[in-house]
TORZADO-237664 format. One record per residue (C-alpha): residue in three letters; x, y negated, z negated. Coordinates in pm, whole numbers, plus 50000, padded with zeros to 5 digits. Layout:
# TORZADO-237664
[ALA [X Y Z]]
...
END
This chain:
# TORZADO-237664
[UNK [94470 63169 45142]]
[UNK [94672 63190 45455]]
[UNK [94448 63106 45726]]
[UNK [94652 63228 45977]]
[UNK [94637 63570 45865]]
[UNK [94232 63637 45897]]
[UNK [94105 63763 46146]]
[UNK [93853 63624 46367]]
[UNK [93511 63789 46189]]
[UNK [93692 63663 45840]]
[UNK [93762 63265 45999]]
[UNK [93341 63334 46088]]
[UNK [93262 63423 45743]]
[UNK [93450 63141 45600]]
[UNK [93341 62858 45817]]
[UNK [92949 62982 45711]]
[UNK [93004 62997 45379]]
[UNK [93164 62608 45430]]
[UNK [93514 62770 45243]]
[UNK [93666 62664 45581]]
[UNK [93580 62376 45830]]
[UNK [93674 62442 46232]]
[UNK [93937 62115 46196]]
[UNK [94141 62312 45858]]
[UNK [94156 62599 46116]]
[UNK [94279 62497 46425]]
[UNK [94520 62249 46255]]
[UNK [94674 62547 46051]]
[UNK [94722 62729 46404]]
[UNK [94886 62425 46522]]
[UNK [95142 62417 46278]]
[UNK [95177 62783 46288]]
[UNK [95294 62744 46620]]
[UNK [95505 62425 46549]]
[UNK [95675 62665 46271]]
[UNK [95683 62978 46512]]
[UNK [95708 62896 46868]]
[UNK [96103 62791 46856]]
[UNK [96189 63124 46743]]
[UNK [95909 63374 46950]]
[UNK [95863 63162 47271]]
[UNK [95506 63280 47358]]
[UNK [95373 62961 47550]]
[UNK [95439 62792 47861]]
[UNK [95192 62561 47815]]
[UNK [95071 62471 47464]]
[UNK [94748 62273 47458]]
[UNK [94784 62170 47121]]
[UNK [94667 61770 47150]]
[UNK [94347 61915 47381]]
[UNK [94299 62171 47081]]
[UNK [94301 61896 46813]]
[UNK [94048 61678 47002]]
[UNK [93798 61983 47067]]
[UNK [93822 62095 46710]]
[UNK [93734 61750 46616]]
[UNK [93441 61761 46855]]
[UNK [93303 62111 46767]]
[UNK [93327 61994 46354]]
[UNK [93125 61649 46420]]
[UNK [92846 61869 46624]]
[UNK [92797 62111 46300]]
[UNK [92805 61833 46065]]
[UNK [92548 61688 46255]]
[UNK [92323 61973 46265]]
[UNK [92387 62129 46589]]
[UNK [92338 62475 46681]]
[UNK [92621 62615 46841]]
[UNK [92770 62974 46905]]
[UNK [92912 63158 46624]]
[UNK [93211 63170 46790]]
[UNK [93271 62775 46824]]
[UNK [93601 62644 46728]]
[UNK [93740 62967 46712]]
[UNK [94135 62925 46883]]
[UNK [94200 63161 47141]]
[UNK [94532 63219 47364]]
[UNK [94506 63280 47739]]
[UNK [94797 63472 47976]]
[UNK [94884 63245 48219]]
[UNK [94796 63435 48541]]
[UNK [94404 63310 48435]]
[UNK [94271 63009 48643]]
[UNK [94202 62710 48387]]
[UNK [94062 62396 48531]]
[UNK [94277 62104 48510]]
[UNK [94549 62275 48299]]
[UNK [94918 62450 48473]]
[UNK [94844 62815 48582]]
[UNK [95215 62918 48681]]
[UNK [95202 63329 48639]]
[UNK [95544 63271 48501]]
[UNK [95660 63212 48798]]
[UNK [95876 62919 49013]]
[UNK [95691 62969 49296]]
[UNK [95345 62808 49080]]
[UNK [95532 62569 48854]]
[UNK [95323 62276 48930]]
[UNK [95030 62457 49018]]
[UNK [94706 62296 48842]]
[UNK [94395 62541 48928]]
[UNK [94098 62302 49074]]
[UNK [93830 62567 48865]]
[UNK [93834 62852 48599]]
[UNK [93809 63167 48616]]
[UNK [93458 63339 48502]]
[UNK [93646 63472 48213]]
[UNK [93681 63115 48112]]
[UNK [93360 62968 48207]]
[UNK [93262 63235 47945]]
[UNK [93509 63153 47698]]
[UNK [93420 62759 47691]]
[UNK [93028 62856 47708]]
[UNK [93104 63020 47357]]
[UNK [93302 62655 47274]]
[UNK [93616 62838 47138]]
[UNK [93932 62625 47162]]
[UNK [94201 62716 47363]]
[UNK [94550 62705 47195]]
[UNK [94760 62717 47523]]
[UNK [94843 62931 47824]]
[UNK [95087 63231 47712]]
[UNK [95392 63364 47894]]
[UNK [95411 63686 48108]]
[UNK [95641 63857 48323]]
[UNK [95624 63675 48695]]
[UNK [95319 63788 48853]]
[UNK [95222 64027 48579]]
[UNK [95532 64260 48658]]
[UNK [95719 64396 48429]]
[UNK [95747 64565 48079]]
[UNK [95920 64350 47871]]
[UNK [95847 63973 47937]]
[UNK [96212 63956 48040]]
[UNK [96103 63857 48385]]
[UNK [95950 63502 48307]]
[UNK [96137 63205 48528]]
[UNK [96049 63006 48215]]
[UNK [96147 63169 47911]]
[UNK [96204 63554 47722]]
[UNK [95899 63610 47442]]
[UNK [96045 63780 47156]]
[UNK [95886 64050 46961]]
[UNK [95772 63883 46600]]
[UNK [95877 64214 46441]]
[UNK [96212 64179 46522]]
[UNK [96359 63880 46746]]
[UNK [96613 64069 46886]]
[UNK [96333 64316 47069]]
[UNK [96120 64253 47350]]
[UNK [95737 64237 47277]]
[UNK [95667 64456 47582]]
[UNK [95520 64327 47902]]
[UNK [95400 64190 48113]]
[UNK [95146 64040 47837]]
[UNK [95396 63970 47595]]
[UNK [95300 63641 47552]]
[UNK [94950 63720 47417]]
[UNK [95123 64017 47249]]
[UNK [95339 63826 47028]]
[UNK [95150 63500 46945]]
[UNK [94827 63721 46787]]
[UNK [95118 63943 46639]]
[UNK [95271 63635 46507]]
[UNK [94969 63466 46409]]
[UNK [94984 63201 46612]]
[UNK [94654 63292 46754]]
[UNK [94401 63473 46632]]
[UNK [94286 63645 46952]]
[UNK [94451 63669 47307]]
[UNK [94329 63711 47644]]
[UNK [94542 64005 47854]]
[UNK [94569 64104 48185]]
[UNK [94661 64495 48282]]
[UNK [94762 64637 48586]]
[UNK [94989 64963 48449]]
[UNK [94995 64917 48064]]
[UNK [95039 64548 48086]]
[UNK [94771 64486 47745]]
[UNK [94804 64861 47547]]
[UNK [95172 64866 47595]]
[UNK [95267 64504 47430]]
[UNK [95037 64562 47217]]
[UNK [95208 64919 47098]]
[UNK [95512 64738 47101]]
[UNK [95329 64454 46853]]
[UNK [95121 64624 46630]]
[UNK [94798 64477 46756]]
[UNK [94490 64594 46916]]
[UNK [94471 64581 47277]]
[UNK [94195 64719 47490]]
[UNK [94200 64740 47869]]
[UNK [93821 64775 47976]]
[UNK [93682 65004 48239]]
[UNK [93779 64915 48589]]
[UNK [93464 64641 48694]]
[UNK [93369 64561 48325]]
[UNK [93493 64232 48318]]
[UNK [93519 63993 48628]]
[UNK [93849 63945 48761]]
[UNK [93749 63623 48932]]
[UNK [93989 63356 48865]]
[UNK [94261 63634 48751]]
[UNK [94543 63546 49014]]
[UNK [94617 63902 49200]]
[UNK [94891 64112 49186]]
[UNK [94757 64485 49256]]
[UNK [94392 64403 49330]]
[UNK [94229 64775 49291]]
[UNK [94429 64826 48933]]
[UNK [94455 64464 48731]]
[UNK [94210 64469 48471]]
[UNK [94183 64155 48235]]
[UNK [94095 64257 47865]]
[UNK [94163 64166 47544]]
[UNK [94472 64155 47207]]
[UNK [94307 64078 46878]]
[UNK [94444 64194 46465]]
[UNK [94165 64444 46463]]
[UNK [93933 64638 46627]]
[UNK [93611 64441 46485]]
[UNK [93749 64143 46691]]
[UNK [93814 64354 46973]]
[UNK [93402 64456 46992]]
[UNK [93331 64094 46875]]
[UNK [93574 63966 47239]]
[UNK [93418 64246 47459]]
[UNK [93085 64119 47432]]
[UNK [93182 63771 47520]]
[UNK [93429 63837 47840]]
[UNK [93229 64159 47967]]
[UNK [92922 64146 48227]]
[UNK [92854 64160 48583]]
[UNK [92984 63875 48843]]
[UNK [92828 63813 49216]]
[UNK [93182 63620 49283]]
[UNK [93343 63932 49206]]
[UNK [93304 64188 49434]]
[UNK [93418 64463 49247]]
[UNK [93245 64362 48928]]
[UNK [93022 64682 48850]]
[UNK [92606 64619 48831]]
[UNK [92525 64775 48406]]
[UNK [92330 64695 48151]]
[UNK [92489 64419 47849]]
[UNK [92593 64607 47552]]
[UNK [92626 64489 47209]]
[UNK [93005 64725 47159]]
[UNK [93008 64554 46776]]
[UNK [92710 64843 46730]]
[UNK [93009 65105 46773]]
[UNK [93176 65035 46447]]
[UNK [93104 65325 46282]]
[UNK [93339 65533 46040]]
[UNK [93162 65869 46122]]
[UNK [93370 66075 46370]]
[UNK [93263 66434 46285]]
[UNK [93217 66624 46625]]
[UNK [93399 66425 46814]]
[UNK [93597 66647 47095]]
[UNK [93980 66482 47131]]
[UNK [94198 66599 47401]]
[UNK [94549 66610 47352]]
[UNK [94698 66601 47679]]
[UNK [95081 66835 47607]]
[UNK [95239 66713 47869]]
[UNK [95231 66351 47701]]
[UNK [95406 66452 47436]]
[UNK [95681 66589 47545]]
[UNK [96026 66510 47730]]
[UNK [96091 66088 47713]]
[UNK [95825 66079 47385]]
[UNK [96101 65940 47109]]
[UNK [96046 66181 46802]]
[UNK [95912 65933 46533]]
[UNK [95686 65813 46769]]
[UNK [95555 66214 46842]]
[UNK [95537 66207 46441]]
[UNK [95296 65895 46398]]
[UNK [95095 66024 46674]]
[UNK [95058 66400 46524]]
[UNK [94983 66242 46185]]
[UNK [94743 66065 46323]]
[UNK [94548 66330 46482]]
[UNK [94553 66542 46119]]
[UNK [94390 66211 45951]]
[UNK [94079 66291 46255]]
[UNK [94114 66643 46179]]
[UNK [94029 66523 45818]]
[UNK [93768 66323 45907]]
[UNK [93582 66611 46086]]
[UNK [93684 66527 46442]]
[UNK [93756 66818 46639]]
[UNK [94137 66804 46799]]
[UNK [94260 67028 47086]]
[UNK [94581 67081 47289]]
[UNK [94525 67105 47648]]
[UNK [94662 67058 48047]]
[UNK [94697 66714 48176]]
[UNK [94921 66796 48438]]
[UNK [94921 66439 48597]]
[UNK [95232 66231 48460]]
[UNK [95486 66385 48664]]
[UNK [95319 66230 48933]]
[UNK [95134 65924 48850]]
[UNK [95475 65709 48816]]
[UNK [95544 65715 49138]]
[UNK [95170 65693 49264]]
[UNK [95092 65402 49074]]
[UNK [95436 65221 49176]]
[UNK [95355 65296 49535]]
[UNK [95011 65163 49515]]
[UNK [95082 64816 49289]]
[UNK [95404 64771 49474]]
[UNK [95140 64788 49845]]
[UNK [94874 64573 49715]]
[UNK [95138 64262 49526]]
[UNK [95302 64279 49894]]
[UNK [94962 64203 50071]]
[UNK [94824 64004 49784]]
[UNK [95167 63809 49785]]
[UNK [95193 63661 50154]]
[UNK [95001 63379 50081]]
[UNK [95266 63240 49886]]
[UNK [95455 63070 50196]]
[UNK [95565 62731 50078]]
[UNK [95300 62572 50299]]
[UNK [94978 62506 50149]]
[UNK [94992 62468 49709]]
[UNK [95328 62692 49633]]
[UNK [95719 62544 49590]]
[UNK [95863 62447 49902]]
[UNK [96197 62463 49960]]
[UNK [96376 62090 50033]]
[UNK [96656 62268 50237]]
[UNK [96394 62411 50484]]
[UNK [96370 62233 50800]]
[UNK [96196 62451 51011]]
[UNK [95895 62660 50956]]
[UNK [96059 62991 50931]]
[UNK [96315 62815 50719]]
[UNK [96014 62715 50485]]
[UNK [95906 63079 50486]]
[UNK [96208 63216 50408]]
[UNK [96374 62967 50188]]
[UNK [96093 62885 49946]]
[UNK [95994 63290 49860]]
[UNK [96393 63378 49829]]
[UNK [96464 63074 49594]]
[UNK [96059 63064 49415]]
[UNK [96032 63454 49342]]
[UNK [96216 63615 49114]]
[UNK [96425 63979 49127]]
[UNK [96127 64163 49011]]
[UNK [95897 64103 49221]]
[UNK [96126 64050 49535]]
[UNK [96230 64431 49450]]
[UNK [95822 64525 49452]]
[UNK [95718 64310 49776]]
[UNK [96023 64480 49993]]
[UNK [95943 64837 49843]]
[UNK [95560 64764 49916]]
[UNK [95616 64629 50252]]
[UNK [95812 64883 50292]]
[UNK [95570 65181 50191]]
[UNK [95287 65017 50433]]
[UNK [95510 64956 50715]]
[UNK [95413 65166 51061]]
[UNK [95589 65544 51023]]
[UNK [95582 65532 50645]]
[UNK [95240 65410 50588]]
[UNK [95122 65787 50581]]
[UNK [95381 65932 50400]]
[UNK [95378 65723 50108]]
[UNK [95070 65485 50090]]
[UNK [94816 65750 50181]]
[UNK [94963 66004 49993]]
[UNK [94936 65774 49701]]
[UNK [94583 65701 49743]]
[UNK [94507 66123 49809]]
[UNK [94674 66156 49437]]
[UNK [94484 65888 49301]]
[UNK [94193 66085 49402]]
[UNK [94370 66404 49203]]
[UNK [94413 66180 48920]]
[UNK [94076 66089 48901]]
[UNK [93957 66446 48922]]
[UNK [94171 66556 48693]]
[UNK [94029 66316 48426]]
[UNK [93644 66411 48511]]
[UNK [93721 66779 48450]]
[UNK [93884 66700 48069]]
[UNK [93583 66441 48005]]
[UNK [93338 66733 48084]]
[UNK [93481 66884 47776]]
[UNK [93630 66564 47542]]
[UNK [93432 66289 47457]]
[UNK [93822 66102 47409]]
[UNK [94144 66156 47498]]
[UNK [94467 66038 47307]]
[UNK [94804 65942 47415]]
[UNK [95144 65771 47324]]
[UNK [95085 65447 47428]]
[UNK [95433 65375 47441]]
[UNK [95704 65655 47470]]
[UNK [95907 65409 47270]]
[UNK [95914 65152 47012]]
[UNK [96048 64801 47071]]
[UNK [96386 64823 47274]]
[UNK [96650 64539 47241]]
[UNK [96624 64202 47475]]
[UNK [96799 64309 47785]]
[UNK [96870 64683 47759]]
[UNK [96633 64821 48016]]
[UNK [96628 64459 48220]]
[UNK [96910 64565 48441]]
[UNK [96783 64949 48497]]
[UNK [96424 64924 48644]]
[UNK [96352 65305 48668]]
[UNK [96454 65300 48310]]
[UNK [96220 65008 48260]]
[UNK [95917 65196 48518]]
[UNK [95911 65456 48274]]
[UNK [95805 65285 47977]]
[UNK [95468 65270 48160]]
[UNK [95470 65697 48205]]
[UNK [95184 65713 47935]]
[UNK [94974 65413 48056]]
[UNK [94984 65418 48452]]
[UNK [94723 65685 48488]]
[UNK [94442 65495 48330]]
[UNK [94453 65184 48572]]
[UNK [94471 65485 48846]]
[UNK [94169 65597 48702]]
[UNK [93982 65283 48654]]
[UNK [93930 65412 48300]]
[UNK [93924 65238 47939]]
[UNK [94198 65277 47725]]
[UNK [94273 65145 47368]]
[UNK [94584 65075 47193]]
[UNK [94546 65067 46815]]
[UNK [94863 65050 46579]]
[UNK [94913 65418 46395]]
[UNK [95263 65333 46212]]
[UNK [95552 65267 46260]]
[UNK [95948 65404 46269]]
[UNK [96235 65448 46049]]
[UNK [96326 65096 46198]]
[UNK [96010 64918 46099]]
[UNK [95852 64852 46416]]
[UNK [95539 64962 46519]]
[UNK [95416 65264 46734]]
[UNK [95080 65267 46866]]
[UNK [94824 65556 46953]]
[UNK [94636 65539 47312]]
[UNK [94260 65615 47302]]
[UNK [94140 65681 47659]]
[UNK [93737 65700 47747]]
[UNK [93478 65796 48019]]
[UNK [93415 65486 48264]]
[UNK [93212 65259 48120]]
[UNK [93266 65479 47722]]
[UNK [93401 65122 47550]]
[UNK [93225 65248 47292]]
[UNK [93376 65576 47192]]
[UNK [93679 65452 47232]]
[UNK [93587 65178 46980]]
[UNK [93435 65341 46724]]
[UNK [93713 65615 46776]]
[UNK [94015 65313 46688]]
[UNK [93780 65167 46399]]
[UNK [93720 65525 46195]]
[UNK [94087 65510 46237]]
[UNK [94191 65180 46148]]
[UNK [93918 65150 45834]]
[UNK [94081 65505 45702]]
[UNK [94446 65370 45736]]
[UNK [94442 65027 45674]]
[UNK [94726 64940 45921]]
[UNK [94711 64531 45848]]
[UNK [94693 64549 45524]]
[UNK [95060 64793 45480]]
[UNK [95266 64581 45732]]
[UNK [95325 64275 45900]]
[UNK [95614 64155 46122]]
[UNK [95933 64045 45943]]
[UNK [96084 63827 46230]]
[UNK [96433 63997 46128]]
[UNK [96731 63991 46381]]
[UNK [96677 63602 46486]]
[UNK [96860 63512 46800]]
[UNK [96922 63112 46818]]
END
């Protein structure tokens, strides 16, 4: 039995039946990612001493007869744009290198309540921008599936280390495509919850009113299983939305017959590589078969929603940016001697191209005699967008997408082009504009062996469709169980 190959509801079955204790499991991560890490580069800050010592703890409190959460001692991975008490949160970035958050976020507070174990803090594109993990001051993930090929971005990190078994489950953040998109490009599950599901508290900003943290896990079981314990209304988040807890491991059902799925045409078509059109069309003929009912129809917003989701992110990381001066708990430059010195020294030698590129063009965007050509417009198409998307759900109960137009491009091809790189987001963007759910779930993959993943798009506040839409899915095509990354193409 390779431990590192179950899944999280398979480590629960096996630690109640006493085939597994929670120090076998843990210590088999650990060496996973002593055997792994060299070559994939995932963390920037493995906790793997901490994890040993918890494990420890957790396994002395069963033994003794303690009642504790079924998920206890259950390793998880966290991106590292997530506040963690006491531990390095550096958002992949110079500017936080030392930066040791005095509290956690309520997505931790949640986690720990639960007593899993927390592997290590994963790497991410600086700032949560990007699409490749290329962008990280400290090091480039590589995709498990083939080392010379990003993972995706910018939560490549968590991508790669659940694709590469180095942790069983991942915590995501996603601002454009930042969880569906790696995890496309990984052959994992990745969900990015309704705007408001989950509190963001904790989650350091980079486009306030589009960043979503949600979830990367092997199946879509764990996915439900993760939902439940990071979802729920917070009073220290203000845009955390006021509904009812839900139990989302209820909406793993095979039985799809009736279900109304959109196909939106115009994201299939120019830019959509040709084996990934394939999987996704072969795909829809396995709902077909399972008495779903599949239609073409008008979606006319990705021409559009590019440019109105660039113009919004790039606004808000400009604003949400500023307090990153070199004054109060940032890098400071030692060449600066005066104060505009510090200013200006610390962000040009802390921040990295990417998001220098994104604070000018949003500064730019909101600056006086531009602010209503651009940033206004942008927010009058967001409303469009949103419309748009209430008229199809009045007739779909789901809508599915590409998530990626693309498989897995090569380590430095798009790095240098950033439109190029912009538009690996064209089938993702719209959701975050939306504030809706959307679900990447693995549906194949091309003549190259890597994976290609199908986006399944809900009502707000619909996890549940969406769920039990990727699990009659997943249980008819057994994606897991066909193929697993190969690590081919190593680059040291």
């Amino acid at each position: 039995m390779n431990i590192t190959e179950l899944t999280v509801h398979e480590l629960q079955e096996k630690i109640k039946s006493k085939k597994l204790t929670i120090k076998e499991i843990n210590n088999a991560y650990i060496e996973r990612i002593k055997e792994k890490e060299p070559e994939v580069q995932a963390f920037i800050t493995p906790l793997l001493e901490q994890a040993k010592e918890k494990a420890k703890t957790i396994q002395e409190k069963i033994d003794s007869g303690e009642k504790l959460s079924d998920l206890a001692g259950i390793p998880i991975g966290i991106k590292d744009n997530i506040c963690t008490k006491g531990v390095k949160t550096t958002c992949a970035s110079k500017m936080l290198e030392n930066f040791i958050s005095p509290y956690d976020a309520t997505i931790m507070n949640k986690i720990n309540a639960e007593n899993m174990i927390t592997l290590g803090k994963l790497n991410m594109d600086e700032f949560a921008m990007g699409g490749s993990t290329e962008y990280s001051y400290f090091k480039k993930t590589k995709n498990p599936w083939d080392l010379t090929r990003v993972p995706g971005g910018s939560s490549g990190g968590s991508a790669a280390a659940v694709a590469a078994n180095m942790v069983p489950w991942a915590i995501g953040s996603d601002t454009g495509g930042s969880i569906r998109q790696p995890a496309s490009l990984c052959g994992v599950v990745g969900l990015k919850p309704t705007y408001g599901l989950v509190s963001r508290f904790g989650l350091v900003a980079f486009a306030s009113s589009l960043d979503q943290i949600g979830v990367f896990t092997k199946d879509v079981r764990d996915c439900a299983m993760l939902l439940n314990v990071i979802s729920g209304y917070d009073e220290l988040d203000t845009t955390s939305a006021k509904i009812e807890p839900k139990d989302y491991t209820k909406s793993l059902q095979k039985d799809v017959k009736g279900l109304k799925i959109g196909v939106p045409k115009e994201f299939y078509g120019e830019g959509i590589n040709e084996e990934v059109k394939k999987s996704l069309e072969e795909a829809l003929q396995k709902y077909k078969e399972m008495g779903a009912e599949v239609e073409e129809f008008s979606l006319d917003i990705a021409q559009y929603a590019l440019a109105t989701y660039y113009i919004i992110a790039c606004a808000e990381a400009s604003s949400n940016l500023g307090r990153y001066d070199g004054i109060r708990y940032t890098y400071r430059s030692p060449e600066a001697k005066t104060l505009k010195e510090i200013y200006k020294k610390s962000r040009s030698e802390a921040f990295g191209t990417e998001v220098k590129r994104r604070i000018i063009l949003g500064t730019y965007v909101l600056s006086s005699g531009y602010y209503d050509a651009y940033y206004k417009k942008a927010q009058q198409v967001r409303t469009l967008v949103m419309n748009k998307f209430n008229e199809a759900f009045k007739k779909y109960d789901v809508i599915i997408t590409p998530t990626s137009p693309t498989t897995a491009f090569k380590i430095g091809e798009k790095s240098t082009n950033p439109m190029e790189m912009y538009l690996a987001d064209i089938c993702t963007v719209s959701v975050n504009i939306a504030g809706l759910p959307g679900l990447s779930v693995p549906c194949g993959v091309d003549s190259k062996g890597l994976p290609i993943g199908m986006q399944i798009i809900g009502k707000k506040f619909d996890e549940e469709t969406i769920i039990k839409t990727a699990f009659a899915y997943e249980q008819e095509t057994n994606f897991r169980a066909k193929y697993k990354p190969t690590f081919k193409g190593g680059v040291r």
